[in-house]
PDB file with one MODEL, atoms N, CA, C and O in Angstrom:
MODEL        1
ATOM      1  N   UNK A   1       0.845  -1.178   0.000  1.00  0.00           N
ATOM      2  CA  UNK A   1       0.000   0.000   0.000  1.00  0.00           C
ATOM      3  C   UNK A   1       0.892   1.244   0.000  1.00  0.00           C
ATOM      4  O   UNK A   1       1.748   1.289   0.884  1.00  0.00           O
ATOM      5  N   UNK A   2       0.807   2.318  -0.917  1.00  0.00           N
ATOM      6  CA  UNK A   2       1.124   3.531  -0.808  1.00  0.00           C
ATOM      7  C   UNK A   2       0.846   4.439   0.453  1.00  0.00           C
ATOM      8  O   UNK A   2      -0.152   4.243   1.147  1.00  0.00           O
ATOM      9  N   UNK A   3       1.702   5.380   0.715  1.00  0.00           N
ATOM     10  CA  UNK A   3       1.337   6.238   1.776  1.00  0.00           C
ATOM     11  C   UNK A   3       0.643   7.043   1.130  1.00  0.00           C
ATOM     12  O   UNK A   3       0.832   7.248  -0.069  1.00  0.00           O
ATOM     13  N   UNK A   4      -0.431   7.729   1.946  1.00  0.00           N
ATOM     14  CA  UNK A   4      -1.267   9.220   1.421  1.00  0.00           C
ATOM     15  C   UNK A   4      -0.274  10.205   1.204  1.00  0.00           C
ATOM     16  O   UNK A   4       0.699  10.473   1.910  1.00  0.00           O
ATOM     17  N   UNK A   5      -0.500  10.515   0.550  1.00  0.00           N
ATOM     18  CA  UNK A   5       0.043  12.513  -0.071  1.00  0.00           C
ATOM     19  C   UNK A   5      -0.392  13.046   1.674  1.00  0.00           C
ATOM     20  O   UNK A   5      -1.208  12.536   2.441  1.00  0.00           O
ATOM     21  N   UNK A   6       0.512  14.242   1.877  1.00  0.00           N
ATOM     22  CA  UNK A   6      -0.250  15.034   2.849  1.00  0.00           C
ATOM     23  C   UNK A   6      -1.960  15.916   2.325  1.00  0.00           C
ATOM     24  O   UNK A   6      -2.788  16.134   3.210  1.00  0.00           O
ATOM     25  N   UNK A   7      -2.103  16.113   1.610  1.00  0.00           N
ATOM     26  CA  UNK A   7      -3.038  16.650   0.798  1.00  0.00           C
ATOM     27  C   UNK A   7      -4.438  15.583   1.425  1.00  0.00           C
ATOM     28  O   UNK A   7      -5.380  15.938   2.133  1.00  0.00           O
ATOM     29  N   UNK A   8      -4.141  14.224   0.870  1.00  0.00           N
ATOM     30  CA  UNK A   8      -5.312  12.999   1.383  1.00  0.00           C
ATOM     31  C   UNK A   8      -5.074  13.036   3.119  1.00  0.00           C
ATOM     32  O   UNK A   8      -5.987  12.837   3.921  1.00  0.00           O
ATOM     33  N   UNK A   9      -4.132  13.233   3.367  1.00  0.00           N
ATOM     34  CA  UNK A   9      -4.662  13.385   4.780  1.00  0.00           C
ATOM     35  C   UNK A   9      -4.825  14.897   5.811  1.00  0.00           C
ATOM     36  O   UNK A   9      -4.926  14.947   7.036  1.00  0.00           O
ATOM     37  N   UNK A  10      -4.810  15.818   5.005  1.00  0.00           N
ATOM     38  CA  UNK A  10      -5.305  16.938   5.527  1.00  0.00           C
ATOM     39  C   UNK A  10      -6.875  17.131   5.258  1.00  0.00           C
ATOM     40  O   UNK A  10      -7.742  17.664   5.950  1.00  0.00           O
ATOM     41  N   UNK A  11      -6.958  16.167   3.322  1.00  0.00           N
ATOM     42  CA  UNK A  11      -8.713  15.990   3.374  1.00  0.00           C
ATOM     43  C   UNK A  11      -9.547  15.497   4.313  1.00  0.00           C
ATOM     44  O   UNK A  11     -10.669  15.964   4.506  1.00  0.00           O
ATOM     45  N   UNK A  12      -9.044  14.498   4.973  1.00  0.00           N
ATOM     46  CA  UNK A  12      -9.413  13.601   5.735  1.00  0.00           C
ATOM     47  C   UNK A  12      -9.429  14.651   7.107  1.00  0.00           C
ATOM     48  O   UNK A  12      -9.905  14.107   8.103  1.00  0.00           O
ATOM     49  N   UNK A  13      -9.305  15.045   7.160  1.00  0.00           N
ATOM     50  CA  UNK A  13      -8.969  16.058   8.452  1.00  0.00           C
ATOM     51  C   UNK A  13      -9.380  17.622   8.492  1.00  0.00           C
ATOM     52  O   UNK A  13      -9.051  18.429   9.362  1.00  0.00           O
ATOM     53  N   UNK A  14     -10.004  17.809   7.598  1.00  0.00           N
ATOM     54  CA  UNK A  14     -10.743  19.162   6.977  1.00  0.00           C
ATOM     55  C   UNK A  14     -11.456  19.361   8.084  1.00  0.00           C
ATOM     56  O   UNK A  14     -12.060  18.349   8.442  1.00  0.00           O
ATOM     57  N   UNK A  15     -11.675  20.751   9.078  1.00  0.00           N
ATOM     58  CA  UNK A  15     -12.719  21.223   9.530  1.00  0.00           C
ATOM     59  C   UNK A  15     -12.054  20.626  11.163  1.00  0.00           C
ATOM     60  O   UNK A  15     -12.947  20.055  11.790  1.00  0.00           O
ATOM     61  N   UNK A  16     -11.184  20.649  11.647  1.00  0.00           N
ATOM     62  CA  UNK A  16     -10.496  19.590  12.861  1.00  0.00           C
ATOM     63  C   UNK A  16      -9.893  20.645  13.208  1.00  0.00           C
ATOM     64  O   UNK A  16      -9.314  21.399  12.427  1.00  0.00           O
ATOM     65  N   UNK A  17     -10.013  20.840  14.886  1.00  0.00           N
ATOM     66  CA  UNK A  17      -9.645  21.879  15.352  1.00  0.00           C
ATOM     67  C   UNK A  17      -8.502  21.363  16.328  1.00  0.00           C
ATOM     68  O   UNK A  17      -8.573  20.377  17.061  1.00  0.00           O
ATOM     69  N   UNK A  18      -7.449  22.226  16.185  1.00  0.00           N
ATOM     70  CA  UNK A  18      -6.406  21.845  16.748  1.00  0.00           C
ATOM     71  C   UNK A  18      -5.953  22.997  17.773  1.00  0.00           C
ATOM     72  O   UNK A  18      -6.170  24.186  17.537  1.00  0.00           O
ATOM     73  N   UNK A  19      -5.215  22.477  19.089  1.00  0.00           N
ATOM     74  CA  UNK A  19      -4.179  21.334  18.834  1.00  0.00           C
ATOM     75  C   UNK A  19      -5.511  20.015  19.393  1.00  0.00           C
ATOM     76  O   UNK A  19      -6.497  20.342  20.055  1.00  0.00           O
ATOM     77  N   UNK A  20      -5.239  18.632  18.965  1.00  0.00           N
ATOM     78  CA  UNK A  20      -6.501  17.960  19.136  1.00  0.00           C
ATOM     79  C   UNK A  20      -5.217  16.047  19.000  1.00  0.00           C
ATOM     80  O   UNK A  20      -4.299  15.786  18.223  1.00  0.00           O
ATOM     81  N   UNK A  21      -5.676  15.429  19.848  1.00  0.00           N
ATOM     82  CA  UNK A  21      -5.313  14.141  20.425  1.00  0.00           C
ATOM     83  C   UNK A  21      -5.018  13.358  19.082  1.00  0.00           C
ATOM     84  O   UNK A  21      -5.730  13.547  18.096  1.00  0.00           O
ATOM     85  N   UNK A  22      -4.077  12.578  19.065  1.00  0.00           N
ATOM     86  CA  UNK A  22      -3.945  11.403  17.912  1.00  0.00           C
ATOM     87  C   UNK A  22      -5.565  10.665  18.000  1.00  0.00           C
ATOM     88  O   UNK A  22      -6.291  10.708  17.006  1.00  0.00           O
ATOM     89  N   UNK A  23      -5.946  10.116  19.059  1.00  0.00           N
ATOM     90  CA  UNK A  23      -7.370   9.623  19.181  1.00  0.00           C
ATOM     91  C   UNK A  23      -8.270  10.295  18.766  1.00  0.00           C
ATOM     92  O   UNK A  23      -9.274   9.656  18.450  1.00  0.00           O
ATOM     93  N   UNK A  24      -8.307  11.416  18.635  1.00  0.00           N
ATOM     94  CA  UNK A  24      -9.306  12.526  17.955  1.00  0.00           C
ATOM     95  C   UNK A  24      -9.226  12.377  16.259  1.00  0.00           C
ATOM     96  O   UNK A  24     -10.148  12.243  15.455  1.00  0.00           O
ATOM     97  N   UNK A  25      -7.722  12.455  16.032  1.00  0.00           N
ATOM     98  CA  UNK A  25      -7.614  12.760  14.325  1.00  0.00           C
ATOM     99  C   UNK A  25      -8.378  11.231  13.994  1.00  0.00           C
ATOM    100  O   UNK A  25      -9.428  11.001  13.394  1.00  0.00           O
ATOM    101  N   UNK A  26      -7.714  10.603  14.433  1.00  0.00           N
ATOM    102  CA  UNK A  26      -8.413   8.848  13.862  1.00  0.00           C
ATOM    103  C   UNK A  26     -10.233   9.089  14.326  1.00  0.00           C
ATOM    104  O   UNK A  26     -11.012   8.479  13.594  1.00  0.00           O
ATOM    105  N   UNK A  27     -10.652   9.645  15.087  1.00  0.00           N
ATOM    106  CA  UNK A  27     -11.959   9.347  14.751  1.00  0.00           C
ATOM    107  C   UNK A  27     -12.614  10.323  13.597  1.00  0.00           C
ATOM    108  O   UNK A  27     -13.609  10.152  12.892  1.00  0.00           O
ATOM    109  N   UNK A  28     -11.806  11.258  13.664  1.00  0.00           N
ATOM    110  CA  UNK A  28     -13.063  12.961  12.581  1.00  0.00           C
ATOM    111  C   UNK A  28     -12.305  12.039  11.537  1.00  0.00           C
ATOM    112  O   UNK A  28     -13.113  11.408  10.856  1.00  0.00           O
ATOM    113  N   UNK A  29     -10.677  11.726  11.149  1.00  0.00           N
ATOM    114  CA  UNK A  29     -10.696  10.709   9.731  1.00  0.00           C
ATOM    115  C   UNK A  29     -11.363   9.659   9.369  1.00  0.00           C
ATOM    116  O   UNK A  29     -11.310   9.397   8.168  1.00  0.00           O
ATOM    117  N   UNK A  30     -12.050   8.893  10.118  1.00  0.00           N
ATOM    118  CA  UNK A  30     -13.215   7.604   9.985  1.00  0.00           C
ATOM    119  C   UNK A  30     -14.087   8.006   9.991  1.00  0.00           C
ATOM    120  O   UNK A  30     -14.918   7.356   9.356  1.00  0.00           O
ATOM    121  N   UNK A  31     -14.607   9.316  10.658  1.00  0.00           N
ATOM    122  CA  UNK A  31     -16.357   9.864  10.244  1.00  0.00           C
ATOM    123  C   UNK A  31     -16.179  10.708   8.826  1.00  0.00           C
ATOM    124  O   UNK A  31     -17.108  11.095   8.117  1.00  0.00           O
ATOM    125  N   UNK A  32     -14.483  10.939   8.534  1.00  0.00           N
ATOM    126  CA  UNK A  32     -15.225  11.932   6.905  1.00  0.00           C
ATOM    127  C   UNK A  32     -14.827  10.887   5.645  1.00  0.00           C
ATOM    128  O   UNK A  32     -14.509  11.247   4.511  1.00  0.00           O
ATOM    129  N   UNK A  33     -14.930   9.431   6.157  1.00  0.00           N
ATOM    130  CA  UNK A  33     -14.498   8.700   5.323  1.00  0.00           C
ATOM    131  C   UNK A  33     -13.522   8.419   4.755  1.00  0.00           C
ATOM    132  O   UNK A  33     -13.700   7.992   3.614  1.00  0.00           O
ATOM    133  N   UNK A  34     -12.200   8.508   5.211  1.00  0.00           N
ATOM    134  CA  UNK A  34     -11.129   8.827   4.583  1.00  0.00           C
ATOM    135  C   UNK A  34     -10.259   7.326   4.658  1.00  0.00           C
ATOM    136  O   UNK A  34     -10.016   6.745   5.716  1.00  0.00           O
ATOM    137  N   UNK A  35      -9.886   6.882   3.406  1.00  0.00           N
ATOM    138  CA  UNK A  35      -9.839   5.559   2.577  1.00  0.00           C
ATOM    139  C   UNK A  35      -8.477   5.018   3.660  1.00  0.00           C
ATOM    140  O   UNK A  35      -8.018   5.848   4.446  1.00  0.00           O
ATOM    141  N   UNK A  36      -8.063   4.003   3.634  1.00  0.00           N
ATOM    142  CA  UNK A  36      -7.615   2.684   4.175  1.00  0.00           C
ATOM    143  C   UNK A  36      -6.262   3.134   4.867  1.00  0.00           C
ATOM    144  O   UNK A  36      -5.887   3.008   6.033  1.00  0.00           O
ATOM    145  N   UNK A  37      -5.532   3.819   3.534  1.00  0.00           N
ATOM    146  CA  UNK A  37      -4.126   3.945   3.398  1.00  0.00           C
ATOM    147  C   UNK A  37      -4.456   5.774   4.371  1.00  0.00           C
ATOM    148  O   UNK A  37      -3.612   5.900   5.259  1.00  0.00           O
ATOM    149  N   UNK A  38      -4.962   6.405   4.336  1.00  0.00           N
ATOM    150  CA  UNK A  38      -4.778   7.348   5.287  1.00  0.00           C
ATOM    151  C   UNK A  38      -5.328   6.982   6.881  1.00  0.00           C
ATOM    152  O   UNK A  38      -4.665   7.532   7.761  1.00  0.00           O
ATOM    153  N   UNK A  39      -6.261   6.269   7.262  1.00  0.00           N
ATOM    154  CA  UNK A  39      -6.358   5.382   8.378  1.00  0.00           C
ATOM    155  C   UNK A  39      -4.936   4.649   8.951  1.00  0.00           C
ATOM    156  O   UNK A  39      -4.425   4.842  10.054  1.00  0.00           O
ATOM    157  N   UNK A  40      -4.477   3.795   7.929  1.00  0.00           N
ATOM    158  CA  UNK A  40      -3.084   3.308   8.599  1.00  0.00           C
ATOM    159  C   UNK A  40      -2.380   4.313   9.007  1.00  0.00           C
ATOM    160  O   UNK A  40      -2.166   4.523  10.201  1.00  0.00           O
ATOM    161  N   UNK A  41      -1.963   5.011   8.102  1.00  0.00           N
ATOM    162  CA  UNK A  41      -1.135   6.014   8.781  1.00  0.00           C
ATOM    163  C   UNK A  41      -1.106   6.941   9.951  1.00  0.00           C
ATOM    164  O   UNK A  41      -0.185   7.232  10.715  1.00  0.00           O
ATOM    165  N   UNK A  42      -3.040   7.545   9.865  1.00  0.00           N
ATOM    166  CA  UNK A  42      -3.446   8.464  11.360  1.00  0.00           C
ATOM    167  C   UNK A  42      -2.851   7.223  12.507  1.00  0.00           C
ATOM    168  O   UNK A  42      -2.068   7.492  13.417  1.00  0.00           O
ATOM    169  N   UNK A  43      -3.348   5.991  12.264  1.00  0.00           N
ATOM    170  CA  UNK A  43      -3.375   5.017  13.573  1.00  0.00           C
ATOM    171  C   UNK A  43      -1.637   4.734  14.015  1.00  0.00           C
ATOM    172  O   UNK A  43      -1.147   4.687  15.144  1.00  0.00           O
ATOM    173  N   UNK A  44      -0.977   4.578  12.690  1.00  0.00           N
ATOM    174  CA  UNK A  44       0.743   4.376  13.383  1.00  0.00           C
ATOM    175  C   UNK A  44       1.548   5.850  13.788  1.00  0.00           C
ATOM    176  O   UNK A  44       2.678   6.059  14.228  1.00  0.00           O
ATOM    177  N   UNK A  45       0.331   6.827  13.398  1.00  0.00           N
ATOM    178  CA  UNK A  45       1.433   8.236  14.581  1.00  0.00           C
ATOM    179  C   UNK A  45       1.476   7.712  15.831  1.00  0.00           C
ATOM    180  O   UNK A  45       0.775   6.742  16.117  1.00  0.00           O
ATOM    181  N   UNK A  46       2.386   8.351  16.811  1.00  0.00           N
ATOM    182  CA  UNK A  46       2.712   8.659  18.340  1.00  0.00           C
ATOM    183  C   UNK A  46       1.457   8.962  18.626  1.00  0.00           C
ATOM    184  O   UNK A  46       0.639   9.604  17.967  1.00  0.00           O
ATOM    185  N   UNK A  47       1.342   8.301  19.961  1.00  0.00           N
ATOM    186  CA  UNK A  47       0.572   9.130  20.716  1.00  0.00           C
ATOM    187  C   UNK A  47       0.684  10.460  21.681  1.00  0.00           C
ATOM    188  O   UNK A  47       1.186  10.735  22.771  1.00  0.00           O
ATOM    189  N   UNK A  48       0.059  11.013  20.832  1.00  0.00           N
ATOM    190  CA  UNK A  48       0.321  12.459  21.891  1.00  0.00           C
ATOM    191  C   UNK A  48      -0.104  13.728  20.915  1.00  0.00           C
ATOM    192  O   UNK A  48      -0.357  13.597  19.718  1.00  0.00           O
ATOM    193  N   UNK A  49      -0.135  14.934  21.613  1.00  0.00           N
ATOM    194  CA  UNK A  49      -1.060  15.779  20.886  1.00  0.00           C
ATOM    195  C   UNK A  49      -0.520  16.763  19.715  1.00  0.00           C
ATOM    196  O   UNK A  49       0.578  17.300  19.856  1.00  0.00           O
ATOM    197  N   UNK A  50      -1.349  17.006  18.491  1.00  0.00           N
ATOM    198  CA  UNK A  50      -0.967  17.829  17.919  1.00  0.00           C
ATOM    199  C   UNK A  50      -1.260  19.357  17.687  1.00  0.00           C
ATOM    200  O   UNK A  50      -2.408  19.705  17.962  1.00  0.00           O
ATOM    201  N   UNK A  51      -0.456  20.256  17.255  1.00  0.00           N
ATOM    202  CA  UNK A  51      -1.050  21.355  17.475  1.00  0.00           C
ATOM    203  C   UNK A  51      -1.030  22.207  15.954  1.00  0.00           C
ATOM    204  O   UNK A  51      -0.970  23.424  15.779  1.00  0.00           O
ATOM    205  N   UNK A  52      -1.105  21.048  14.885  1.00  0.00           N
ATOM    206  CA  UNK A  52      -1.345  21.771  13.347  1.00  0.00           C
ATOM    207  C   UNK A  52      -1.535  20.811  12.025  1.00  0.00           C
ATOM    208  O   UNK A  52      -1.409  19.593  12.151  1.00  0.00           O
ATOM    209  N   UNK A  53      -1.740  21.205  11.180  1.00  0.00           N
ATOM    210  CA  UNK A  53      -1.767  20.255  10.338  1.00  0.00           C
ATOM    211  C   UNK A  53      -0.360  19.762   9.941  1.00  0.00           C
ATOM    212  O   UNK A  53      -0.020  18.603   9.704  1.00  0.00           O
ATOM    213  N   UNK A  54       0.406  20.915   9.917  1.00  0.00           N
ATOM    214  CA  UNK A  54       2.019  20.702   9.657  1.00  0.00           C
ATOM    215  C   UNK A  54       2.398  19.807  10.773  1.00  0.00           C
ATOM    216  O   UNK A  54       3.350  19.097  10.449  1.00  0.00           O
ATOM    217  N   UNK A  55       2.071  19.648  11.702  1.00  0.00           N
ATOM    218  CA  UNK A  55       2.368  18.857  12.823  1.00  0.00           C
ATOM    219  C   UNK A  55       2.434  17.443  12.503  1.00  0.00           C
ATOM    220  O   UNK A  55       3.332  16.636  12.744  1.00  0.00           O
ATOM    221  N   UNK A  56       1.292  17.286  11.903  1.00  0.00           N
ATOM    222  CA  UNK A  56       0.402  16.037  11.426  1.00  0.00           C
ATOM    223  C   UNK A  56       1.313  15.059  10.284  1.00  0.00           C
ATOM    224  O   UNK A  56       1.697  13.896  10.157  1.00  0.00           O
ATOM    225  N   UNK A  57       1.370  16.409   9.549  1.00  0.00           N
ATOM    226  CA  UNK A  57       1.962  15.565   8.134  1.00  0.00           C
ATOM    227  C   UNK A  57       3.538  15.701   8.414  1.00  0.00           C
ATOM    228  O   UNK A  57       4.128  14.809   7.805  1.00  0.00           O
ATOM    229  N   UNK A  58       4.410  16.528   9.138  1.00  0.00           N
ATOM    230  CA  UNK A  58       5.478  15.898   9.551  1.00  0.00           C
ATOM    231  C   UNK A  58       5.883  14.255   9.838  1.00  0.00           C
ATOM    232  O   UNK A  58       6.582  13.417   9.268  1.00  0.00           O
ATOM    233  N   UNK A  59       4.789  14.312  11.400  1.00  0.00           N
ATOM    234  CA  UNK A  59       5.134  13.100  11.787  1.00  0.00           C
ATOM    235  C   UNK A  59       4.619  12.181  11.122  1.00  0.00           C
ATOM    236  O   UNK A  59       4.973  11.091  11.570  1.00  0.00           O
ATOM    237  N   UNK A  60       3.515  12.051   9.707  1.00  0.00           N
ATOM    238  CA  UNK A  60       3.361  10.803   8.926  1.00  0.00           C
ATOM    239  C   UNK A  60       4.156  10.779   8.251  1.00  0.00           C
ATOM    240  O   UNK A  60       4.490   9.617   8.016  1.00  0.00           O
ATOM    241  N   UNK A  61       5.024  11.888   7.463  1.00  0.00           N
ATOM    242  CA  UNK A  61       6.049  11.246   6.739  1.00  0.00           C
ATOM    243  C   UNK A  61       7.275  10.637   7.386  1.00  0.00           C
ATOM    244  O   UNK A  61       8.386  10.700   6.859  1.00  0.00           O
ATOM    245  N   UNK A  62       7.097  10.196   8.249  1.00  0.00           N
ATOM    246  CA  UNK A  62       8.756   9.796   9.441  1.00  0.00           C
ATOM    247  C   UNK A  62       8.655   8.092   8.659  1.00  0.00           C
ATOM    248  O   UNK A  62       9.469   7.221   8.968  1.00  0.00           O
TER     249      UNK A  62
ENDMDL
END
């Protein structure tokens, strides 16, 4: 499986107010539907909080 673009996972994350819990991004990304390969990825970040989208897509590209 490919990783998401940051783009597919900022879609996935549209309208998400930050700074807001790894447990938070994985649920608003499963309620706006956001496909398989951006799920894996919200679920293998760290746990712990973020405070941007840049935040976000840093630590998925690690």
């Amino acid at each position: 499986m490919t990783d998401p673009s940051p783009i597919d996972i900022q879609k996935a994350l549209g309208g998400i107010d930050y700074p807001v819990s790894k447990e938070n991004l994985v649920k608003h990304a499963e309620g706006s539907g956001a496909d398989s390969s951006v799920m894996e990825t919200l679920n293998n970040l760290p746990d712990r909080q973020y405070d941007s989208p840049t935040d976000v897509n840093k630590e998925a590209s690690k």
